[in-house]
N, CA, C and O atoms as a printed pandas DataFrame, in Angstrom:
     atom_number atom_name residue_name chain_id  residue_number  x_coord  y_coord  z_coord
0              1         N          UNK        A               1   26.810  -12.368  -17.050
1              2        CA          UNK        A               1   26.976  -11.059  -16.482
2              3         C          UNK        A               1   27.383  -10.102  -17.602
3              4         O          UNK        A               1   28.204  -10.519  -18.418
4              5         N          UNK        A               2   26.776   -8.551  -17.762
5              6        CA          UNK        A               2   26.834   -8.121  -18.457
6              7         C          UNK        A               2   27.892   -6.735  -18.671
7              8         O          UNK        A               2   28.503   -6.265  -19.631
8              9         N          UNK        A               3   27.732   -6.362  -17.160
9             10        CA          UNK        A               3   28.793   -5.246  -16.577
10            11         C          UNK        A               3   28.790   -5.575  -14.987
11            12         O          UNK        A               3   28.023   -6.345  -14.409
12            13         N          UNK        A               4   29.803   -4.826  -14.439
13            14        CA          UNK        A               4   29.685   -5.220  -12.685
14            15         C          UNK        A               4   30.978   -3.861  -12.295
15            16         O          UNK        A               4   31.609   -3.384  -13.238
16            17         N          UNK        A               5   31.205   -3.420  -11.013
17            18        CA          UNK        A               5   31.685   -2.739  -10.305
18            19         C          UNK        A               5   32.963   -4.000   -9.550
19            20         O          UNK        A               5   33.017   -5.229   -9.560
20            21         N          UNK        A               6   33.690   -3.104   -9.064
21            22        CA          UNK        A               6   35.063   -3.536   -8.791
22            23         C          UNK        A               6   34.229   -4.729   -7.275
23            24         O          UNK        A               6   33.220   -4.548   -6.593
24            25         N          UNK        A               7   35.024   -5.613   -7.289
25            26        CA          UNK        A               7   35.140   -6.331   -6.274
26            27         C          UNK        A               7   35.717   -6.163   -5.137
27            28         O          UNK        A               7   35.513   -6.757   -4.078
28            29         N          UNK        A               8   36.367   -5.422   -5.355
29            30        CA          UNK        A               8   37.178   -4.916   -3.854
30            31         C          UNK        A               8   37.054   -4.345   -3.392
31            32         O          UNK        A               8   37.784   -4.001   -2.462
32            33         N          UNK        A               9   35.685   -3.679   -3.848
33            34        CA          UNK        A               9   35.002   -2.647   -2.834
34            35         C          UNK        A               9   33.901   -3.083   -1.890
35            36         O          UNK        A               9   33.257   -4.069   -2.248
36            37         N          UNK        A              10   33.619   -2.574   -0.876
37            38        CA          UNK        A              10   32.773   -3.155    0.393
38            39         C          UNK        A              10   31.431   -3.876   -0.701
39            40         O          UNK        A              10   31.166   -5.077   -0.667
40            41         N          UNK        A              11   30.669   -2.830   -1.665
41            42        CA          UNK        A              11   29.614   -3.038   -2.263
42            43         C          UNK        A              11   29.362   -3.389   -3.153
43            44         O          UNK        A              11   28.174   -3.078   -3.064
44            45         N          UNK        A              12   29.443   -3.892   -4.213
45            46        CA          UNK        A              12   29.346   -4.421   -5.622
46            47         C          UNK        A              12   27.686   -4.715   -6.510
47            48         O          UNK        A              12   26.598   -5.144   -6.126
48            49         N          UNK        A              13   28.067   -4.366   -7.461
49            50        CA          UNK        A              13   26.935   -3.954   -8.337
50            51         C          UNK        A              13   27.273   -4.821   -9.643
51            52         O          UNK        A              13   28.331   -4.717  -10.263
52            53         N          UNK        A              14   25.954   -5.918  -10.058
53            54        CA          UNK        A              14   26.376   -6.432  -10.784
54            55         C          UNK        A              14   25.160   -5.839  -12.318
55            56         O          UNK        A              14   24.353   -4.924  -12.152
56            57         N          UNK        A              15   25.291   -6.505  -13.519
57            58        CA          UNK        A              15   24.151   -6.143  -14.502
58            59         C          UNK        A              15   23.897   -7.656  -14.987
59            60         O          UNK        A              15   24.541   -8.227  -15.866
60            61         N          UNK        A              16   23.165   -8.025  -14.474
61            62        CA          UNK        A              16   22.790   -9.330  -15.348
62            63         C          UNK        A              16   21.835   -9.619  -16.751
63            64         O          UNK        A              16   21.257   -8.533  -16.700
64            65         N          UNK        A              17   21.321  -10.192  -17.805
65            66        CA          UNK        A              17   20.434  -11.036  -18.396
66            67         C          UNK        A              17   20.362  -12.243  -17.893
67            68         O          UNK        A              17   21.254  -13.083  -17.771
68            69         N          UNK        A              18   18.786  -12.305  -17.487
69            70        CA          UNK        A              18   18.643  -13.740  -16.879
70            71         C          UNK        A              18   17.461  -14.108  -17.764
71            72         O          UNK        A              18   16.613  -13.219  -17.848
72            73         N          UNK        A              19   17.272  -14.991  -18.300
73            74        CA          UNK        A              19   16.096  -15.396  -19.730
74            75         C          UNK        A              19   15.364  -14.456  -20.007
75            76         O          UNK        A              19   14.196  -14.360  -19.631
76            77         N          UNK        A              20   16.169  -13.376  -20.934
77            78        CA          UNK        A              20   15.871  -12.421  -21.784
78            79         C          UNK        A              20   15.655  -11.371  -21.184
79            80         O          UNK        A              20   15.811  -10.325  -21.815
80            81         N          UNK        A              21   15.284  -11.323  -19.958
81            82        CA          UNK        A              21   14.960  -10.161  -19.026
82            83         C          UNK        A              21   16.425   -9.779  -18.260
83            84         O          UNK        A              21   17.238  -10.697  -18.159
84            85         N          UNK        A              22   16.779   -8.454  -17.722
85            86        CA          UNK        A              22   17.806   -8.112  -17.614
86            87         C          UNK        A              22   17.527   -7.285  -15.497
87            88         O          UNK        A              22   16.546   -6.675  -15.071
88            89         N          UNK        A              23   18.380   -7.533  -15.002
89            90        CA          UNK        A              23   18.551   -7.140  -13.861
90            91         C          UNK        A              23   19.358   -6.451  -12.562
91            92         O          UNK        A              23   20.437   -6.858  -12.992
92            93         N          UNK        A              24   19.690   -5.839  -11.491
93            94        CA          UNK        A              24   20.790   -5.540  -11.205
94            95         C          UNK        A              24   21.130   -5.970   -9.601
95            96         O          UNK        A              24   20.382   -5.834   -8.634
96            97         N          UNK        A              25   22.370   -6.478   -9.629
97            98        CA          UNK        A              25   22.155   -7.132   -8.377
98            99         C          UNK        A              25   22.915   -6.441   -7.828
99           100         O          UNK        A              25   23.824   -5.786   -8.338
100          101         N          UNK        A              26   22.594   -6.525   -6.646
101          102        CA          UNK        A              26   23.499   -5.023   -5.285
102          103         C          UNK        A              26   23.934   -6.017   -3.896
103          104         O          UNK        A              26   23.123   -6.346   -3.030
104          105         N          UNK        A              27   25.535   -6.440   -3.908
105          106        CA          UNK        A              27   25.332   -7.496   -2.618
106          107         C          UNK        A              27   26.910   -6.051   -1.898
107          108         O          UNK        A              27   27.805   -5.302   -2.290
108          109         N          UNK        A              28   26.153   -6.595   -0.586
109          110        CA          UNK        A              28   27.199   -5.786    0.316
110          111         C          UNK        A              28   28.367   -7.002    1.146
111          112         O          UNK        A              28   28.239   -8.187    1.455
112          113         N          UNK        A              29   29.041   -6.405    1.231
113          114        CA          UNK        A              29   30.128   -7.639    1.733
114          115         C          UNK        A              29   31.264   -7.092    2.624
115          116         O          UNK        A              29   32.429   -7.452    2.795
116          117         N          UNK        A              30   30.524   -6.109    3.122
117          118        CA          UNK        A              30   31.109   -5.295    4.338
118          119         C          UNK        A              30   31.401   -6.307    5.493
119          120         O          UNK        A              30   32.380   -6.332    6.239
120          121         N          UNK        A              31   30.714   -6.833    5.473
121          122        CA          UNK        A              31   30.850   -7.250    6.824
122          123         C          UNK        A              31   31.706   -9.052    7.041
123          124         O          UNK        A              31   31.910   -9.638    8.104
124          125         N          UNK        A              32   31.986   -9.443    5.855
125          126        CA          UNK        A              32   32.696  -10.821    5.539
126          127         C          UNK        A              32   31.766  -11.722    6.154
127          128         O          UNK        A              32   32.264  -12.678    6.748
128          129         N          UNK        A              33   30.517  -11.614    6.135
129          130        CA          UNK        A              33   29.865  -13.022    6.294
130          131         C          UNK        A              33   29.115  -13.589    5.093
131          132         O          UNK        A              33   28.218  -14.431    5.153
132          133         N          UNK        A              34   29.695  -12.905    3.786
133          134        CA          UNK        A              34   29.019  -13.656    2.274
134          135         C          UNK        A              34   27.459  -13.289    2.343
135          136         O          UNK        A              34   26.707  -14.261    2.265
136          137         N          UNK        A              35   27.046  -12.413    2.438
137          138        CA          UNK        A              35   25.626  -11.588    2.299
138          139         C          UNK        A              35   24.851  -11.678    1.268
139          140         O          UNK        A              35   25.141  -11.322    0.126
140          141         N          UNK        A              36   23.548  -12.296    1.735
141          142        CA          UNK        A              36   22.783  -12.621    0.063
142          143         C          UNK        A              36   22.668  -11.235   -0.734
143          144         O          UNK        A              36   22.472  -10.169   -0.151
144          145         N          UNK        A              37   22.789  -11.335   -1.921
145          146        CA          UNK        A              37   22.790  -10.169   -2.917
146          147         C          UNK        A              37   21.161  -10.124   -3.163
147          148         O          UNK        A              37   20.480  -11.085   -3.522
148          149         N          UNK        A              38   20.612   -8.570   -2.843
149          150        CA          UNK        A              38   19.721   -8.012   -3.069
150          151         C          UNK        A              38   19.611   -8.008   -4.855
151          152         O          UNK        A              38   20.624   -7.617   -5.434
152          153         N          UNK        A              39   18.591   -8.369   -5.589
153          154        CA          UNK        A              39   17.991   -7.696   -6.759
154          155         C          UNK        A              39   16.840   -6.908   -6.941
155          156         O          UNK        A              39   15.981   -6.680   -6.089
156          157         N          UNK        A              40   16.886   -6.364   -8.512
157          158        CA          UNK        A              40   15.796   -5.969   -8.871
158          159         C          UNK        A              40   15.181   -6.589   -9.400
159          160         O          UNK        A              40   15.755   -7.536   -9.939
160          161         N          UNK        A              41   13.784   -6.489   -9.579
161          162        CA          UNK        A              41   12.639   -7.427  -10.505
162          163         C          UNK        A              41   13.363   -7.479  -11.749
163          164         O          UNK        A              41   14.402   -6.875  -12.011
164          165         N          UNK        A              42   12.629   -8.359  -12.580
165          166        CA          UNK        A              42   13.472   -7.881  -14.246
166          167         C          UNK        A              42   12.639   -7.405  -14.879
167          168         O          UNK        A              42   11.409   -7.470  -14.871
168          169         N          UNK        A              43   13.700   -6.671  -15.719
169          170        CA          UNK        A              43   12.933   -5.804  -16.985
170          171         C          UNK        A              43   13.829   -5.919  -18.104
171          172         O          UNK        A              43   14.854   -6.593  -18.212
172          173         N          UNK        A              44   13.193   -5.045  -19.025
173          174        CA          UNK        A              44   13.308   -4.545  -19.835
174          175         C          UNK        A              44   14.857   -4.200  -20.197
175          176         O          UNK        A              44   15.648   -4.019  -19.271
176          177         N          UNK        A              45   15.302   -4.106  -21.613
177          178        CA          UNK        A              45   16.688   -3.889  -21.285
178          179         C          UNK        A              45   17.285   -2.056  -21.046
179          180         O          UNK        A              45   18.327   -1.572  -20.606
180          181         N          UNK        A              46   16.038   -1.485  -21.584
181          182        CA          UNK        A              46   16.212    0.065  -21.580
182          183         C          UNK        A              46   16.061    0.152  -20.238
183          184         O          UNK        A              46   17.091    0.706  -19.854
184          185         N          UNK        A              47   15.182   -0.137  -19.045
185          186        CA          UNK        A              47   15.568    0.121  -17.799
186          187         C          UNK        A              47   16.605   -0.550  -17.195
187          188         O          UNK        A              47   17.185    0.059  -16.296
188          189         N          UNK        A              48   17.045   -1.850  -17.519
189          190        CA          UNK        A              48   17.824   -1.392  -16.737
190          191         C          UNK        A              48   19.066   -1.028  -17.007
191          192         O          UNK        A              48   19.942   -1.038  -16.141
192          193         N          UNK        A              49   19.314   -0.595  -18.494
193          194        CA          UNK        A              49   20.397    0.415  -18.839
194          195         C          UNK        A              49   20.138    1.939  -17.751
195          196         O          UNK        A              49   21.107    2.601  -17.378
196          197         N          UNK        A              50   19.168    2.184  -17.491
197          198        CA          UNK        A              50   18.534    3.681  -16.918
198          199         C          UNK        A              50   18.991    3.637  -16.041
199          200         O          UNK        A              50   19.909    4.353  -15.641
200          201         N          UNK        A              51   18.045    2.088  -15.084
201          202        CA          UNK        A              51   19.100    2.364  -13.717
202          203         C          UNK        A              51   20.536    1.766  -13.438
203          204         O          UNK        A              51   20.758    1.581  -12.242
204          205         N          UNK        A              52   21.470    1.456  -14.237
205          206        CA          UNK        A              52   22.831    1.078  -14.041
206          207         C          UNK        A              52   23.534    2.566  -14.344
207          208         O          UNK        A              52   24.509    2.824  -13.638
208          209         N          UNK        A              53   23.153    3.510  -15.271
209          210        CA          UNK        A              53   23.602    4.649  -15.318
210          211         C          UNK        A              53   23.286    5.172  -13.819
211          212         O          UNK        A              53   24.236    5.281  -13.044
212          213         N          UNK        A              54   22.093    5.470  -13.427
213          214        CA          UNK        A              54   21.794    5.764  -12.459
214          215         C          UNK        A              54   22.707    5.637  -10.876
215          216         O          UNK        A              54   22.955    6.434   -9.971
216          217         N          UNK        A              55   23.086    3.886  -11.193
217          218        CA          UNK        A              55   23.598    3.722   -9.456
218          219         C          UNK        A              55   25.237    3.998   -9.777
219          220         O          UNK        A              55   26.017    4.167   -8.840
220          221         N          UNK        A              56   25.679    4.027  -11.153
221          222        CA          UNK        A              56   26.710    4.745  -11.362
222          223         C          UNK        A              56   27.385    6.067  -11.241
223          224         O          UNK        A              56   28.578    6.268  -11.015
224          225         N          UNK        A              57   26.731    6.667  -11.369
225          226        CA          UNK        A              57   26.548    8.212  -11.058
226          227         C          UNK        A              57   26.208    8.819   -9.894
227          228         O          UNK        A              57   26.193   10.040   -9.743
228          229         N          UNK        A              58   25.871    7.830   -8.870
229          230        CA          UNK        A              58   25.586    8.329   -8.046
230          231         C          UNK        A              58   23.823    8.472   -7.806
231          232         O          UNK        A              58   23.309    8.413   -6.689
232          233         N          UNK        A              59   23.257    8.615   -8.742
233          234        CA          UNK        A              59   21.504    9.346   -8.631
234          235         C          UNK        A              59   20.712    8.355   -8.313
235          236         O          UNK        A              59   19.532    8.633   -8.099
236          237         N          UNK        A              60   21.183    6.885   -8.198
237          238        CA          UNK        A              60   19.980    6.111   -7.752
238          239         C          UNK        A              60   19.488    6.516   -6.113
239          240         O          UNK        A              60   20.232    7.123   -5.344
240          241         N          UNK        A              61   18.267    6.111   -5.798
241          242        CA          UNK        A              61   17.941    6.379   -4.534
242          243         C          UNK        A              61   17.014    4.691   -4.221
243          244         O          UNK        A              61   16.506    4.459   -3.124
């Protein structure tokens, strides 16, 4: 894991490298039943520097 968002919040955002390719995983845990964590495809490491700024800031959609 490369960066990640607080745990103690309902939503958590992680940044992974997974064999050389890099990714971002989004699991919700609102609801306490251990919820599979949504990803993105992998890429590149400039995207997904782009979109971790992105869901940081607020501007991802």
């Amino acid at each position: 894991m490369i960066a990640w968002t607080c745990a103690c919040w309902p939503i958590v955002y992680e940044k992974l490298m997974v064999g050389g390719s890099y990714l971002i995983r989004h699991t919700n845990q609102s609801d306490g039943s251990g919820a599979v964590p949504l990803e993105s495809p992998p890429t590149r490491h400039e995207e997904a520097d782009t979109l971790w700024r992105k869901i940081l800031s607020g501007a991802a959609t």
